[in-house]
C-alpha positions as CSV (number, residue, x, y, z in Angstrom):
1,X,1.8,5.3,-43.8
2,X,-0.5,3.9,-41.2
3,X,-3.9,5.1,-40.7
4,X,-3.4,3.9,-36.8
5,X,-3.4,7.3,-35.0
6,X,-1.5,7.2,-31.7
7,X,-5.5,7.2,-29.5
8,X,-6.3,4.1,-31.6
9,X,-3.1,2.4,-30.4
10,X,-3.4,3.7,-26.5
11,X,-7.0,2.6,-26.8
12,X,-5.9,-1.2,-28.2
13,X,-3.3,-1.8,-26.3
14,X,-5.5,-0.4,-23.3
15,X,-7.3,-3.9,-23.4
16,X,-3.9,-5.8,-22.5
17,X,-3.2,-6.1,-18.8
18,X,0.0,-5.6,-17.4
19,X,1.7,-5.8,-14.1
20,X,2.7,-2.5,-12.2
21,X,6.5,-1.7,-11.7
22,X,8.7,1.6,-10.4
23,X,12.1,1.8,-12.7
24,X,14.7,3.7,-11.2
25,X,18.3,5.1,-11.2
26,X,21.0,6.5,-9.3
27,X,22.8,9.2,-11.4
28,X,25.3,11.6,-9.3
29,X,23.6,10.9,-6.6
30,X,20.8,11.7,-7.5
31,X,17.4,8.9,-7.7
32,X,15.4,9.4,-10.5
33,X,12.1,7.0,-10.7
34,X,8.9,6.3,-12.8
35,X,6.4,4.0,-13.0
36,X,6.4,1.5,-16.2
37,X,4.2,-1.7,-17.0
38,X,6.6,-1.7,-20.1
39,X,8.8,-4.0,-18.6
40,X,9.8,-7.6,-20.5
41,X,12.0,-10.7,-19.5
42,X,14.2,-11.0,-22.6
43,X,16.7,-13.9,-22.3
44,X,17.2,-16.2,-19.1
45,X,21.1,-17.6,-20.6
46,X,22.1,-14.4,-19.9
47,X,19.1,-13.2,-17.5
48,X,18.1,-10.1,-19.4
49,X,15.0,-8.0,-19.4
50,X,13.6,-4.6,-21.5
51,X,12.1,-1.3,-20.0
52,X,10.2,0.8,-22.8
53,X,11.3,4.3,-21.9
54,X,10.3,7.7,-23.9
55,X,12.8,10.1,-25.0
56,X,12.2,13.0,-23.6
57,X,12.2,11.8,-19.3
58,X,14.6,12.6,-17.1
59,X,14.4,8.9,-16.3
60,X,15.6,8.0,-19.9
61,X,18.7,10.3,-19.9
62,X,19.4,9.7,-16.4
63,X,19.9,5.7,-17.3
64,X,22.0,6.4,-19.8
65,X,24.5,8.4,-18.1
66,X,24.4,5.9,-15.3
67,X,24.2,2.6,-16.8
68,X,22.5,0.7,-14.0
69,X,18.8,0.9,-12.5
70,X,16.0,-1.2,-10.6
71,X,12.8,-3.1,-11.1
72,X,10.1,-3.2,-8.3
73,X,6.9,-5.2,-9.1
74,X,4.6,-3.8,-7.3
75,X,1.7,-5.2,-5.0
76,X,-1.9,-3.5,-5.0
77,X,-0.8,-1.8,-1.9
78,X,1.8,-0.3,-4.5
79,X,-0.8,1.8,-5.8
80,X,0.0,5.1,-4.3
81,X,3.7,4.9,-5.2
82,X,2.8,4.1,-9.0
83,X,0.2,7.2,-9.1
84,X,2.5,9.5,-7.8
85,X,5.6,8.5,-9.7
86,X,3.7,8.8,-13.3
87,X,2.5,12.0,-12.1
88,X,4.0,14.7,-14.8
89,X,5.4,17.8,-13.1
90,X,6.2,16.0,-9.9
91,X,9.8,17.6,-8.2
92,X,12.8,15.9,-10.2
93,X,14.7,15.9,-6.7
94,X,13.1,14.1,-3.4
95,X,10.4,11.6,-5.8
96,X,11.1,8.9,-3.9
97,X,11.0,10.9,-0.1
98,X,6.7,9.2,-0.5
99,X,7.5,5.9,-1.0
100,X,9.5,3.3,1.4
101,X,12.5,2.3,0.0
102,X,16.0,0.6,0.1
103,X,19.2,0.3,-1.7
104,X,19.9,-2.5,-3.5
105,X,23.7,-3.4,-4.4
106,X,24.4,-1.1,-7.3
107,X,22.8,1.3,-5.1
108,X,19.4,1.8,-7.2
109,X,16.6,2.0,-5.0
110,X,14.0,-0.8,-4.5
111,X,10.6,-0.6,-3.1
112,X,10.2,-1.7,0.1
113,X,7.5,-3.8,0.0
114,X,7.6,-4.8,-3.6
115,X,6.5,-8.3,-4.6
116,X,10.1,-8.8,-6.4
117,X,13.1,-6.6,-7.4
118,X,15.6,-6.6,-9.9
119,X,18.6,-5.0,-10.5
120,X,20.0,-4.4,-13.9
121,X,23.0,-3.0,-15.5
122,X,22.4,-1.8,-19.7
123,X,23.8,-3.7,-22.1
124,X,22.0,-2.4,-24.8
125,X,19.6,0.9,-25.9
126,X,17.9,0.8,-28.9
127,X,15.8,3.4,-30.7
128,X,12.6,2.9,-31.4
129,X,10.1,5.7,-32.0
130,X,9.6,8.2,-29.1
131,X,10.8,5.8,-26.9
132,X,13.8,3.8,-26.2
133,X,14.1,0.1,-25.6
134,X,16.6,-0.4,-22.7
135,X,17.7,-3.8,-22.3
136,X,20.0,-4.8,-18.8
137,X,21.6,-7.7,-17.5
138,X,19.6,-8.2,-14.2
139,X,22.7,-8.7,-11.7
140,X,20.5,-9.4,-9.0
141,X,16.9,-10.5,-8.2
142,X,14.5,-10.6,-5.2
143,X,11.0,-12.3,-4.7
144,X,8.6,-13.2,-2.0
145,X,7.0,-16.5,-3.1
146,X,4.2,-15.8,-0.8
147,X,2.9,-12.7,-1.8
148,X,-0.3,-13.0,-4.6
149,X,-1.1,-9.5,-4.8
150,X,-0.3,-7.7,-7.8
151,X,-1.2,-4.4,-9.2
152,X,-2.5,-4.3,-12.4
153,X,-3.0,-2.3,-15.5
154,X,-6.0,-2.4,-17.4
155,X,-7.8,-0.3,-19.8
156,X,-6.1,2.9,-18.4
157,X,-6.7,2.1,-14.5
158,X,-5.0,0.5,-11.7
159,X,-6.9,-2.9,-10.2
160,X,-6.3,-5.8,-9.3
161,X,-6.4,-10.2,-10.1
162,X,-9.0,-10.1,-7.5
């Protein structure tokens, strides 16, 4: 057994930035959303990328009912939307009634002003630990080539390349 104790690991993996994203799903209707910087291109022959997802979200078993859901990367101004959407306890219906948005066409909703979008449908779920590694076929992608503002995730805090 491993004498790395889940703080040690948070506290490592603290010192790797990341880029800032909102996941989301349409289930019956219903949007479900969360913020993830555990978000990976996988393969581009078939375009493929991986959200990291933990068990026990609404997010997670919302996805796998539904089978399709979005990526927004988010700009610094994003920073409001990504605080409130990891916030625990947060309504399960209306999260997304904050934060501008569209639909995107498998009807996932997008960000409005996110740097790029994606939308994915699952072609795989694997298990791995308390969390899940979902892994879609992106069916369609957006980005603004002129926009150099991302938010980022470092040592437990939201900043910025600048």
């Amino acid at each position: 057994m491993s004498g790395v104790t889940p703080t040690h690991l948070r506290h490592a993996m603290a010192h790797f930035a990341t880029g800032v994203t909102v996941v989301t799903t349409l289930e019956d209707g219903h949007d479900h959303a969360m913020t993830a910087n555990s978000v990976t291109s996988v393969s581009l022959d078939p375009p493929l990328v991986l959200v990291c997802v933990r068990k026990d979200t609404g997010w997670h078993e919302a996805v796998g009912s539904s089978g399709v859901w979005g990526v927004s990367i988010l700009p610094v101004a994003g920073r409001p939307a990504a605080t409130w959407l990891s916030t625990g306890g947060r309504p399960l219906y209306g999260q997304l009634s904050r934060v501008p948005h569209h639909r995107g066409e498998l009807g996932v909703a997008l960000v409005d002003d996110a740097l790029a979008t994606l939308e994915c449908r699952t072609s795989a779920l694997h298990d791995a630990g308390d969390h899940s590694i979902v892994v879609g076929e992106v069916v369609s992608s957006r980005a603004d080539a002129r926009r150099d503002d991302p938010l980022v995730y470092y040592r437990s805090r939201y900043t910025s390349t600048r």
